[in-house]
Every structure is written in C-alpha cells, then in structure tokens.
N, CA, C and O atoms as a Tinker XYZ file with bonds, in Angstrom:
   472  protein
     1  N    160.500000  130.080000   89.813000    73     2
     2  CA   160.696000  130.861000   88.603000    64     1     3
     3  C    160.022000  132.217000   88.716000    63     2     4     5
     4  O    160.556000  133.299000   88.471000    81     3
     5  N    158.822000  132.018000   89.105000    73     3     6
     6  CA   157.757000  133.577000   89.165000    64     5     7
     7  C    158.802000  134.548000   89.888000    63     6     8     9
     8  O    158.982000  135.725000   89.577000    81     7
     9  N    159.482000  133.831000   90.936000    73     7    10
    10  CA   159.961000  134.571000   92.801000    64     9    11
    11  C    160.837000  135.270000   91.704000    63    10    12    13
    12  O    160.670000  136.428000   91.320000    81    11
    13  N    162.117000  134.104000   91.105000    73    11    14
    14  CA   163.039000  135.104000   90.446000    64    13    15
    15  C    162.832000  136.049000   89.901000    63    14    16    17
    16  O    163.403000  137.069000   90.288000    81    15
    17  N    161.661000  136.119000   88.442000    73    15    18
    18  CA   161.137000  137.187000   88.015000    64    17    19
    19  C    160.855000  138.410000   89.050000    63    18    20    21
    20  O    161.575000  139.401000   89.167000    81    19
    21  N    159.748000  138.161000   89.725000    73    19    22
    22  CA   159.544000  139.139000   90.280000    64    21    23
    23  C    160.950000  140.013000   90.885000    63    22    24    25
    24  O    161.025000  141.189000   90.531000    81    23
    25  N    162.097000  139.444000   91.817000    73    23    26
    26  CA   163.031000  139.645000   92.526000    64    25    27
    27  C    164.017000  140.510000   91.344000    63    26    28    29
    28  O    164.945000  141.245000   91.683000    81    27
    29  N    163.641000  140.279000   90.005000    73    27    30
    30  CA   165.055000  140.775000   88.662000    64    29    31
    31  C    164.323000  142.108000   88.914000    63    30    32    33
    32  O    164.951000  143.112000   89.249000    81    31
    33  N    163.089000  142.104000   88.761000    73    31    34
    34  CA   162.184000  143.084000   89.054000    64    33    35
    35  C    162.285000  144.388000   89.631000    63    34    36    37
    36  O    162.468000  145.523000   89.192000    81    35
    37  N    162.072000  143.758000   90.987000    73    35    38
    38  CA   162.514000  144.860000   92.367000    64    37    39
    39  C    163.533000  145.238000   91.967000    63    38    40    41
    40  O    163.475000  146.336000   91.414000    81    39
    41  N    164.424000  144.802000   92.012000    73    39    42
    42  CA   165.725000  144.697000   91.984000    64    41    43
    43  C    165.833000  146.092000   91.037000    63    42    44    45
    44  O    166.167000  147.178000   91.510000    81    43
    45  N    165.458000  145.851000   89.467000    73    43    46
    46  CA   165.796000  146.615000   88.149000    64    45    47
    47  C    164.788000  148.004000   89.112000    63    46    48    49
    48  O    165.445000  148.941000   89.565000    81    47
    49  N    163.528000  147.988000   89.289000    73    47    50
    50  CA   162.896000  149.309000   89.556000    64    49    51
    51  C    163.942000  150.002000   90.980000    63    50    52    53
    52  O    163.937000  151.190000   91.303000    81    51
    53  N    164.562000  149.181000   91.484000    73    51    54
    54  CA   164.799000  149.901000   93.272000    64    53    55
    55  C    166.118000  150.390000   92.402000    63    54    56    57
    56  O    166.747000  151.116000   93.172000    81    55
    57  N    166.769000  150.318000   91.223000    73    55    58
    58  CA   168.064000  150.499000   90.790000    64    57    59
    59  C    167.872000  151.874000   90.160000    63    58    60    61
    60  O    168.834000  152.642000   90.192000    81    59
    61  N    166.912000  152.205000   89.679000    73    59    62
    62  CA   166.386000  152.785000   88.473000    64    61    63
    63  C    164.978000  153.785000   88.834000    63    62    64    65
    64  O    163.968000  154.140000   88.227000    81    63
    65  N    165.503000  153.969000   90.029000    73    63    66
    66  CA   164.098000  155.111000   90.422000    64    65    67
    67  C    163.170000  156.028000   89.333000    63    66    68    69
    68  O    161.947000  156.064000   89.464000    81    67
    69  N    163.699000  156.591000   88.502000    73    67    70
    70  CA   163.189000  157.185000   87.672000    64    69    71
    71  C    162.684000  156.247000   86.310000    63    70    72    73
    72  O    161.743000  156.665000   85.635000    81    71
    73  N    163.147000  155.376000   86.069000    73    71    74
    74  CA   162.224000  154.205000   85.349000    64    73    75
    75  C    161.010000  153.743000   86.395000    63    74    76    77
    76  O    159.872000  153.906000   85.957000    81    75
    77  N    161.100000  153.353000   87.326000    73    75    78
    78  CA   160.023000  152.674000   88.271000    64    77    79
    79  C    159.088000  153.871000   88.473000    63    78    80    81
    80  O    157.951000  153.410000   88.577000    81    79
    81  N    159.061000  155.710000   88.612000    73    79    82
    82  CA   157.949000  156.317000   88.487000    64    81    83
    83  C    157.579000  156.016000   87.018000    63    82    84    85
    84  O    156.464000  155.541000   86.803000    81    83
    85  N    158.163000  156.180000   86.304000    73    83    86
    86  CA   157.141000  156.129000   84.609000    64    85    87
    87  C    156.578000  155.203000   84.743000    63    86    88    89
    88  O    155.421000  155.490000   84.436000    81    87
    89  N    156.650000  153.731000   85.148000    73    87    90
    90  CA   155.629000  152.717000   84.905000    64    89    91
    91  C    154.818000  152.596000   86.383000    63    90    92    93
    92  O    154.169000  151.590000   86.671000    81    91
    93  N    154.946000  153.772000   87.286000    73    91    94
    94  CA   153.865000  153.995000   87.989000    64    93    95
    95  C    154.676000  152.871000   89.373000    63    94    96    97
    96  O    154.215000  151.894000   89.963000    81    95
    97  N    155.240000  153.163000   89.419000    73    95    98
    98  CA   156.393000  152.781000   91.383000    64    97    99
    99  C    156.776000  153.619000   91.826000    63    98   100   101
   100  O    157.862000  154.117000   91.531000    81    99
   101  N    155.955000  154.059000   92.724000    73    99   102
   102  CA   156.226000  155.480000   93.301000    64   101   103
   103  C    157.214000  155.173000   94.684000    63   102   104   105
   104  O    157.369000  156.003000   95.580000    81   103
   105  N    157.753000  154.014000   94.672000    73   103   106
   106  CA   158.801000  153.478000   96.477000    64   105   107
   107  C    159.760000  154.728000   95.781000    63   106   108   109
   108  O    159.767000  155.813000   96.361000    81   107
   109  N    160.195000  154.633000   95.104000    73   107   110
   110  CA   161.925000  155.799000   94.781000    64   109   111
   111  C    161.305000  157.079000   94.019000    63   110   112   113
   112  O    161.769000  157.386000   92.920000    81   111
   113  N    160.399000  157.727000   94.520000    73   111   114
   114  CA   160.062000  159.163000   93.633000    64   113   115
   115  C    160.839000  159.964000   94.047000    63   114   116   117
   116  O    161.265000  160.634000   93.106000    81   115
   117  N    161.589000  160.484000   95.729000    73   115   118
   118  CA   162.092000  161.188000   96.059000    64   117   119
   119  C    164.014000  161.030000   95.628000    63   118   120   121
   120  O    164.716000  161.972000   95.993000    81   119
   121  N    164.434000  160.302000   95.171000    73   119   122
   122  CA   165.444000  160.001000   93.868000    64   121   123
   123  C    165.919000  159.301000   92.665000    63   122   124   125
   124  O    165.599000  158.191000   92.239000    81   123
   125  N    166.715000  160.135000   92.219000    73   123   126
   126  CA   166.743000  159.993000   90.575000    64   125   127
   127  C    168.160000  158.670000   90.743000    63   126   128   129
   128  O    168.788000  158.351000   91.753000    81   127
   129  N    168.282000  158.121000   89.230000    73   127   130
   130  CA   169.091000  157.608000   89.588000    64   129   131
   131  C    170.802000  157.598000   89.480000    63   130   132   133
   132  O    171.481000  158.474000   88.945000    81   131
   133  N    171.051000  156.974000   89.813000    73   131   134
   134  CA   172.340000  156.657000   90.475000    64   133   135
   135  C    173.697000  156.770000   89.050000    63   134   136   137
   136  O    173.969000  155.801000   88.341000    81   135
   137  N    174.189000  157.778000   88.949000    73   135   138
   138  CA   175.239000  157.311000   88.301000    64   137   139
   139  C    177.003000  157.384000   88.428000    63   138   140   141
   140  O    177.935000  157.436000   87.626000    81   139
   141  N    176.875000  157.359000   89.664000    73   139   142
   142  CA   178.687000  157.084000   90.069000    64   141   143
   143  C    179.313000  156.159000   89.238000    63   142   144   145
   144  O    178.528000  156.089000   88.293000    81   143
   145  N    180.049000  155.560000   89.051000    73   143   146
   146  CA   181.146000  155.049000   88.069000    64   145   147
   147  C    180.581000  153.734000   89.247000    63   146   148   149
   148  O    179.685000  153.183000   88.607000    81   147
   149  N    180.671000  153.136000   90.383000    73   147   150
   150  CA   180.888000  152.043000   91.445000    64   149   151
   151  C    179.409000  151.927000   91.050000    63   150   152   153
   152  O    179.238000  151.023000   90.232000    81   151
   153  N    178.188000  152.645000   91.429000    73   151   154
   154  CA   176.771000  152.273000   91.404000    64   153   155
   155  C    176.516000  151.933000   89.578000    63   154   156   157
   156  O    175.690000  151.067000   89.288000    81   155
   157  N    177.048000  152.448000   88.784000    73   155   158
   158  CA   177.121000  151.703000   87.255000    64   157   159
   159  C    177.533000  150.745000   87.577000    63   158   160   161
   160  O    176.662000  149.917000   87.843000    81   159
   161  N    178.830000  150.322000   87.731000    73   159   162
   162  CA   179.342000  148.972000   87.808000    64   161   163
   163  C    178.853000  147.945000   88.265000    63   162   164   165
   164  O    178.940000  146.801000   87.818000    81   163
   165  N    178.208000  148.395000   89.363000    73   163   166
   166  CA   177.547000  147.531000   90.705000    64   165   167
   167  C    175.930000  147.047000   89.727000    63   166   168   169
   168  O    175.544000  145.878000   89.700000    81   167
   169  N    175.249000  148.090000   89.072000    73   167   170
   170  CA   173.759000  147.930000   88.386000    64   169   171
   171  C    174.244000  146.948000   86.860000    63   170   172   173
   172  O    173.353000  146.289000   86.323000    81   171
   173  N    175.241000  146.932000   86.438000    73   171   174
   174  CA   175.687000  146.007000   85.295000    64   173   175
   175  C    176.351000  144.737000   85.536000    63   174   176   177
   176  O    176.452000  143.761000   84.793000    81   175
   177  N    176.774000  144.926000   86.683000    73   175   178
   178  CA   177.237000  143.402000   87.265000    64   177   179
   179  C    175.600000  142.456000   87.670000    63   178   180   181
   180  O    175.128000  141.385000   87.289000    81   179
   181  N    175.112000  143.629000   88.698000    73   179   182
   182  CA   173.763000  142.966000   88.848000    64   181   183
   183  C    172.771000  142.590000   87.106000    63   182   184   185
   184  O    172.144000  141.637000   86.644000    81   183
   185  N    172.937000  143.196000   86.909000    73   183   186
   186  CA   171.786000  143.208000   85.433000    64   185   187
   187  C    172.685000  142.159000   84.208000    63   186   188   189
   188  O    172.055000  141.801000   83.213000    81   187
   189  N    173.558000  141.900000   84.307000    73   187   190
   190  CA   173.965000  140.345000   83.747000    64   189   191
   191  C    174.357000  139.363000   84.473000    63   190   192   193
   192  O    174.689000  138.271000   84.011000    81   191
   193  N    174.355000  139.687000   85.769000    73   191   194
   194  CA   173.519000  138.384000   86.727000    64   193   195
   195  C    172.312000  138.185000   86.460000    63   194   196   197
   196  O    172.268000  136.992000   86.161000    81   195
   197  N    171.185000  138.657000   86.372000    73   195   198
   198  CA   169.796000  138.418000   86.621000    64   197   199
   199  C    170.117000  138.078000   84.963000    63   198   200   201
   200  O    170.037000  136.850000   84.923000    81   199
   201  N    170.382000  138.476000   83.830000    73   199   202
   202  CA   170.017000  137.788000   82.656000    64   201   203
   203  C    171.065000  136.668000   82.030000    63   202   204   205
   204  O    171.301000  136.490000   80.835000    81   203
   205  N    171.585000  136.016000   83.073000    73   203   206
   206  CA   172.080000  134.919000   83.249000    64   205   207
   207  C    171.000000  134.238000   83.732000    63   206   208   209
   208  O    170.574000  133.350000   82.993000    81   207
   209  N    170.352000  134.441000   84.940000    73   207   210
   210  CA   169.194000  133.532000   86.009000    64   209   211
   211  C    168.151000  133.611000   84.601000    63   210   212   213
   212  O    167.744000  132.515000   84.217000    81   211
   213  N    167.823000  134.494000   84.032000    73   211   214
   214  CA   166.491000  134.123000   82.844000    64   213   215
   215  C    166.791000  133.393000   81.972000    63   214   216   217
   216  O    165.902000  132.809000   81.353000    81   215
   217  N    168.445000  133.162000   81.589000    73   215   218
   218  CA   168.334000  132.611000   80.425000    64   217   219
   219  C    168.312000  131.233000   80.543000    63   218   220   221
   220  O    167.960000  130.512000   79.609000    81   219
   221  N    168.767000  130.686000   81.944000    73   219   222
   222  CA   168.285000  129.144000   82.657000    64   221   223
   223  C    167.532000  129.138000   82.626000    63   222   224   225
   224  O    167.476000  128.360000   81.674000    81   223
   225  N    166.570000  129.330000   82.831000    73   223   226
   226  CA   164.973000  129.015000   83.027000    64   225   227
   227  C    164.183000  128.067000   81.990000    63   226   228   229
   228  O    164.219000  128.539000   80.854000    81   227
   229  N    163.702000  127.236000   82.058000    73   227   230
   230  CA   163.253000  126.174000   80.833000    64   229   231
   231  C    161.879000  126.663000   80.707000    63   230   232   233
   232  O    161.107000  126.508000   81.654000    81   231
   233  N    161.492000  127.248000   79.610000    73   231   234
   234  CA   159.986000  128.271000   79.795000    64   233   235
   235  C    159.185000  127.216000   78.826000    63   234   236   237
   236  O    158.412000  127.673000   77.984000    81   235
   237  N    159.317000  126.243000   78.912000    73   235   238
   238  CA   159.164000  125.005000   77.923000    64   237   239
   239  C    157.701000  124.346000   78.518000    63   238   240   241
   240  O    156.818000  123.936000   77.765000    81   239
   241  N    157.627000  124.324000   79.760000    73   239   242
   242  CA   156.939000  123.840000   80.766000    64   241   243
   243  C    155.665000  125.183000   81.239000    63   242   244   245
   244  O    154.532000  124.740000   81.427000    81   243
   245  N    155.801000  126.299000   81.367000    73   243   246
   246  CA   155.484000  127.336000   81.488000    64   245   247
   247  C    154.670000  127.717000   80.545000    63   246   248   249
   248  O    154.775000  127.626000   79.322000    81   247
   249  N    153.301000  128.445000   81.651000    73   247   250
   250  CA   152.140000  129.230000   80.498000    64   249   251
   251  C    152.876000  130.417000   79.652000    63   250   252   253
   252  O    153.650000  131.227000   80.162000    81   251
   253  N    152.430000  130.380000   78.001000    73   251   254
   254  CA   152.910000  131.149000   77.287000    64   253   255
   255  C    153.012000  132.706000   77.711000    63   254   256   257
   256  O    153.807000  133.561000   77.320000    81   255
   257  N    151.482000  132.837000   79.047000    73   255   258
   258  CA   151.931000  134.635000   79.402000    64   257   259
   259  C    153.350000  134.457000   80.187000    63   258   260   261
   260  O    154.186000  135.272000   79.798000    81   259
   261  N    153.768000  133.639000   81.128000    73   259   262
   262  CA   154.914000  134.058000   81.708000    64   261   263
   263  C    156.055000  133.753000   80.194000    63   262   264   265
   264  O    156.982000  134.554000   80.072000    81   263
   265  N    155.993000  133.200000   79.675000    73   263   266
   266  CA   157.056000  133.075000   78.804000    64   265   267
   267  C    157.199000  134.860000   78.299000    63   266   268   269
   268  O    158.162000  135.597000   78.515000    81   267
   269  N    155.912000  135.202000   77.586000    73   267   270
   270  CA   156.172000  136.500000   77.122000    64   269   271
   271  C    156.724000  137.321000   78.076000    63   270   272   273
   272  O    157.425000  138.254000   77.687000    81   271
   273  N    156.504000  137.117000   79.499000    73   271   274
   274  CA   157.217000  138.544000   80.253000    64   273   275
   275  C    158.656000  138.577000   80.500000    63   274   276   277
   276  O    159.490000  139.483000   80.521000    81   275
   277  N    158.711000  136.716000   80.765000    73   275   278
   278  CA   160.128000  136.148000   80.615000    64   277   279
   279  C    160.984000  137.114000   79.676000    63   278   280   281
   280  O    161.994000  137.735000   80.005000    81   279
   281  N    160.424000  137.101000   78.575000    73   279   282
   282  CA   161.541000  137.038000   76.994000    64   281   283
   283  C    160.905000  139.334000   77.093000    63   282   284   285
   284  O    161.419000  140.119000   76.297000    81   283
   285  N    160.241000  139.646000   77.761000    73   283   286
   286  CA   159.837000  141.293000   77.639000    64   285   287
   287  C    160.760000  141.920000   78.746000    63   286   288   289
   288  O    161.005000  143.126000   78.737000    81   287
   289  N    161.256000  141.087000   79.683000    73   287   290
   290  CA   162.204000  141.321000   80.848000    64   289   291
   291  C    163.419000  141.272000   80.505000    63   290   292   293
   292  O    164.150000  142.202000   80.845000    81   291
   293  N    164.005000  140.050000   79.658000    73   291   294
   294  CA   164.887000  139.381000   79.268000    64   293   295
   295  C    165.787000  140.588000   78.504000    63   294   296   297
   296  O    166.961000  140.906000   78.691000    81   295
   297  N    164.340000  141.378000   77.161000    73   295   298
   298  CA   164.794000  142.115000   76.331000    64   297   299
   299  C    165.075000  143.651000   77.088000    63   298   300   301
   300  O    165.488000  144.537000   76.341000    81   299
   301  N    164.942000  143.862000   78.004000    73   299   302
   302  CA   164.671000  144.970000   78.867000    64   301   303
   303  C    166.214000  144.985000   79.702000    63   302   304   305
   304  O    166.772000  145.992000   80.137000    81   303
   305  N    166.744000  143.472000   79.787000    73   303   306
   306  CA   167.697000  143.345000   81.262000    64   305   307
   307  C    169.377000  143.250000   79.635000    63   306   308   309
   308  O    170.532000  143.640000   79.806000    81   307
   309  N    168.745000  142.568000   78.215000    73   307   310
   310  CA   169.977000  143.102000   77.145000    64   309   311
   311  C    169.969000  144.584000   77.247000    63   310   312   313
   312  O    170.995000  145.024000   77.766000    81   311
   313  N    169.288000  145.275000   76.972000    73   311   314
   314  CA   169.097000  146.794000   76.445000    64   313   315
   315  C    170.179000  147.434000   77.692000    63   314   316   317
   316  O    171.229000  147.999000   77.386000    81   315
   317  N    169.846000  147.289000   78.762000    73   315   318
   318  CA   170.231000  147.679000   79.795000    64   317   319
   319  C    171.975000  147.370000   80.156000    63   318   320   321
   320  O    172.685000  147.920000   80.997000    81   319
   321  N    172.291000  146.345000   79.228000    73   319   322
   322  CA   173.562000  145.934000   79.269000    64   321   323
   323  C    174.182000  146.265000   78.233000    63   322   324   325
   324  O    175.410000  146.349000   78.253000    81   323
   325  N    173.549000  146.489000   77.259000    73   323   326
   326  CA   174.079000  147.091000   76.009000    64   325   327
   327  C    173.901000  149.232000   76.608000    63   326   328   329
   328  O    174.792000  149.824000   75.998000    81   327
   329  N    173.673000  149.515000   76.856000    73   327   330
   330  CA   173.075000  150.920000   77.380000    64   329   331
   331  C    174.583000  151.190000   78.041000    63   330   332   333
   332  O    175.436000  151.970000   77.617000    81   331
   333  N    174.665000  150.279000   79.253000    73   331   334
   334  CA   175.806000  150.214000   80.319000    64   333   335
   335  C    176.955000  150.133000   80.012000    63   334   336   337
   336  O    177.712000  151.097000   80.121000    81   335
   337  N    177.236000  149.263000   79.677000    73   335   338
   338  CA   178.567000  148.537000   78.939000    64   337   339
   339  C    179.576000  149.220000   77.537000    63   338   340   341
   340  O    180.779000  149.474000   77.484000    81   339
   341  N    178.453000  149.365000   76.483000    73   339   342
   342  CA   178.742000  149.701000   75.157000    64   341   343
   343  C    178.074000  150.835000   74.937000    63   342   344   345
   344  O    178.950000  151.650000   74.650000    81   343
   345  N    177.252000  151.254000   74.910000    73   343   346
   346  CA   176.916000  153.200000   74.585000    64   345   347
   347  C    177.339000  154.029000   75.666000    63   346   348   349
   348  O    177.670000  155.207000   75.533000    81   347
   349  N    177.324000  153.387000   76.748000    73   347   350
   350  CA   178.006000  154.395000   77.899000    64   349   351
   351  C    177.458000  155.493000   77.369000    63   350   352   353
   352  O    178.302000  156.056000   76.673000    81   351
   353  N    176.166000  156.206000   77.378000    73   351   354
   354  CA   175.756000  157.750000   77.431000    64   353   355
   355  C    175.931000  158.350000   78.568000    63   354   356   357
   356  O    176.149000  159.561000   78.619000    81   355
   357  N    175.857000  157.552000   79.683000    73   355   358
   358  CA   176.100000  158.378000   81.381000    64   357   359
   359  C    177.448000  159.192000   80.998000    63   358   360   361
   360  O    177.451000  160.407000   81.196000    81   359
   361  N    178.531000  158.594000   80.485000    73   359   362
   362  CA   179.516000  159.061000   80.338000    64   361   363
   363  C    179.666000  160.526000   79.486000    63   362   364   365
   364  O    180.045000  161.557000   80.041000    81   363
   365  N    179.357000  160.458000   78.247000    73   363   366
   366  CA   179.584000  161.542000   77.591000    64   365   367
   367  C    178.090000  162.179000   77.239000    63   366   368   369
   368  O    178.099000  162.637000   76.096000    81   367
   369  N    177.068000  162.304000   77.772000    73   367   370
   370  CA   176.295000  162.791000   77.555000    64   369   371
   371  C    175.191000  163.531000   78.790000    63   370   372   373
   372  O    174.360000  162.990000   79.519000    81   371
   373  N    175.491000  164.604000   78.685000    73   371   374
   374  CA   175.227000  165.672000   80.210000    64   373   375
   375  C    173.807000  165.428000   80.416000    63   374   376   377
   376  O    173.499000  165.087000   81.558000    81   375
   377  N    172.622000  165.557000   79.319000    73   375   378
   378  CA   171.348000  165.230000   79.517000    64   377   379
   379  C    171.351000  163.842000   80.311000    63   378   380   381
   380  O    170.949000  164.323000   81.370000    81   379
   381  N    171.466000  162.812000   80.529000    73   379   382
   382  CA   171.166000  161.735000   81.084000    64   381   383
   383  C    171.439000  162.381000   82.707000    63   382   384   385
   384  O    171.070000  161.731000   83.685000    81   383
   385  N    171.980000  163.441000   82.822000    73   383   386
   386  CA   172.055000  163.600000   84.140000    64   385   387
   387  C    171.191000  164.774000   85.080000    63   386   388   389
   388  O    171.190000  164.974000   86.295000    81   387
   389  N    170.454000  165.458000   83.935000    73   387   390
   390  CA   169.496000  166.525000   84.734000    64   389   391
   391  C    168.069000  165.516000   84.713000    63   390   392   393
   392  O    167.657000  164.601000   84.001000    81   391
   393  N    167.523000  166.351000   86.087000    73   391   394
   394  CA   166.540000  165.672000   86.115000    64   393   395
   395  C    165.330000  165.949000   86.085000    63   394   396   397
   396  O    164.570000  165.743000   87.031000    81   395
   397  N    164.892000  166.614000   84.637000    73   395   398
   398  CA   163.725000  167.008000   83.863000    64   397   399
   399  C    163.003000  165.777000   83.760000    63   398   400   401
   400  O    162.063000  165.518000   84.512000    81   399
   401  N    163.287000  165.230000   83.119000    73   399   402
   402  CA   162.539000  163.720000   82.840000    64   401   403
   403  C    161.808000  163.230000   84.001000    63   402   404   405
   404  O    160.632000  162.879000   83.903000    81   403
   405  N    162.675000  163.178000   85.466000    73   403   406
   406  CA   162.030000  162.723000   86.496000    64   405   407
   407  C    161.109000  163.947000   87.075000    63   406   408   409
   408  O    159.957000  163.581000   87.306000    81   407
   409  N    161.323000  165.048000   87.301000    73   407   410
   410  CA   160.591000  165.834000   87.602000    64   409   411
   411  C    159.233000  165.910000   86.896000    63   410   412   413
   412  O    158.252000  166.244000   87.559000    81   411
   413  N    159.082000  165.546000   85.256000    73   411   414
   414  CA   158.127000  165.534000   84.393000    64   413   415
   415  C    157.030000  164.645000   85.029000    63   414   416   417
   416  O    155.845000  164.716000   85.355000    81   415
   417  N    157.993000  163.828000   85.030000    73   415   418
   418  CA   157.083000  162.316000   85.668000    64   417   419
   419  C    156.306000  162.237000   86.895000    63   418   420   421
   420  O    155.664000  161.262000   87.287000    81   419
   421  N    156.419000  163.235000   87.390000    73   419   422
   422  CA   155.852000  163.695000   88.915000    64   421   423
   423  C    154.996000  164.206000   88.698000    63   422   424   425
   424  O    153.981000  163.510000   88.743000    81   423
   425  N    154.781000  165.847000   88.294000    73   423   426
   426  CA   154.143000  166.649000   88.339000    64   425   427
   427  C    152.952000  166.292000   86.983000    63   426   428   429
   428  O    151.794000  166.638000   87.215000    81   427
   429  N    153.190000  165.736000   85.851000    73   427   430
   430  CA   152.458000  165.322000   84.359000    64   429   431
   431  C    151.452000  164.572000   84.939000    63   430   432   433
   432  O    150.381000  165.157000   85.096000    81   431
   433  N    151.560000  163.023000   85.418000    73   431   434
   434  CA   150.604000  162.445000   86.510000    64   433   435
   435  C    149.811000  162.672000   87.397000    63   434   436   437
   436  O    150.344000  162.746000   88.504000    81   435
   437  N    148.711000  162.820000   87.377000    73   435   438
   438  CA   148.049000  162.810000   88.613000    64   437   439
   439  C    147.718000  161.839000   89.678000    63   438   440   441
   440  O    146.621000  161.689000   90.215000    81   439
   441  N    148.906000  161.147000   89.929000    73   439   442
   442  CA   148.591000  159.565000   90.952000    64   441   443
   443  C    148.270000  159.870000   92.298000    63   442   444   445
   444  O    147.517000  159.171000   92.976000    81   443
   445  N    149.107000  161.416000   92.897000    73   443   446
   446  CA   148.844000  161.414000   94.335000    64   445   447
   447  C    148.352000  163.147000   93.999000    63   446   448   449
   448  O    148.382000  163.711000   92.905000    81   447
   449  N    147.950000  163.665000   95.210000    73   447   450
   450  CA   147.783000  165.360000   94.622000    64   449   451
   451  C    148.865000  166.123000   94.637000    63   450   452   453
   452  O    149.809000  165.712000   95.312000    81   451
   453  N    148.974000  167.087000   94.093000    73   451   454
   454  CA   149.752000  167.963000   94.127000    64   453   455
   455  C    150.740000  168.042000   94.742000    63   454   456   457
   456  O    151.861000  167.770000   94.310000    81   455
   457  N    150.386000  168.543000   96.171000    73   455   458
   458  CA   151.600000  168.625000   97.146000    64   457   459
   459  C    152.492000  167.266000   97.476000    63   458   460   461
   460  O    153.717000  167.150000   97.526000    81   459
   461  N    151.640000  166.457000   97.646000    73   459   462
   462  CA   152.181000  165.175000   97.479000    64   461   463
   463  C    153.549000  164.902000   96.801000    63   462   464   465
   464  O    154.699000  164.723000   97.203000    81   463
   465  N    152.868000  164.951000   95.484000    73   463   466
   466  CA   154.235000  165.090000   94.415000    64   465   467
   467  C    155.163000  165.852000   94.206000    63   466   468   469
   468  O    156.287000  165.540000   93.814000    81   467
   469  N    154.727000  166.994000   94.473000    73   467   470
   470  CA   155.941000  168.081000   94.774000    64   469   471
   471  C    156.768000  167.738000   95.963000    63   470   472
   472  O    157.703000  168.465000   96.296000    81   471
C-alpha cells in the first residue's frame, strides 16, 4: 500500500514539474509542464488509474496518518481529473501556459544559490 502511494506520487510530481518545485522537488526544475493534447491525455488516463488503485485500498486496517495522506492524495488525484477532463483551462486559457509561476518558484526560494537556479 505505502509502495503504491509513494509510486501515485512520483508519478503525479515527474508529470507536473512545476507542481513538484513548489512543494520543494527540484528532479524537473529545468521543465515546465507538459501540455500537448497526447501528454494531457496520457497524465488523465494515468491520474484515474492511480485513483482507481486508492480507492481499493482498505485503509480500515491502516494507521490513521496514512489514511489522512491516503484521502489528501486521493483529493489531489479528483481535482486533477476534474481540472483535466471538465475545466479544461489548458485549453482556453493562455496564462496556464507562460511560465512565470515556474520561473517565480526558482528564483523566490532560496534552496540552491543563485546561479544554481538560474
């Protein structure tokens, strides 16, 4: 159960480069993410796979902290399918595609120095 978690995980940050610097995953700083029409499709097929695999899970048996990250992942891997699927902003909305936000996220932080981040 943990492996899966962790694996929806990787998975959601290695998809989502610019989500994984804000909560401090610096593996994808050098790109933003992905929004071709095939790499959408491909990140929403994956992301209601993985919240299919959580919603099996019998958290019945399980310490109440994994339950909470369970059901904080869970709510993270809907949003993401509701985002994808039904608001479609990639589509009609040009801001989701400059990359201020990720650039912010670089330079605002001080995790590595300067040049580093630049």
């Amino acid at each position: 159960m943990v492996g899966a978690v962790e694996l929806i995980l990787d998975d959601q940050l290695t998809r989502r480069p610019q989500w994984a610097t804000e909560l401090g995953d610096h593996r994808g700083d050098a790109r933003l993410d992905d929004w071709d029409p095939a790499a959408v499709a491909d990140r929403l097929r994956a992301t209601r796979a993985q919240r299919a695999t959580l919603a099996a899970v019998d958290l019945a048996a399980r310490p109440a902290e994994l339950a909470v990250d369970v059901a904080i992942l869970a709510d993270h891997l809907d949003a993401s399918v509701f985002a994808l699927a039904d608001l479609r902003e990639h589509e009609w909305n040009p801001m989701v595609h400059l990359p201020g936000e990720a650039l912010h996220a670089l330079l605002a932080r001080p995790f590595a120095p300067l040049e580093e981040r630049l």
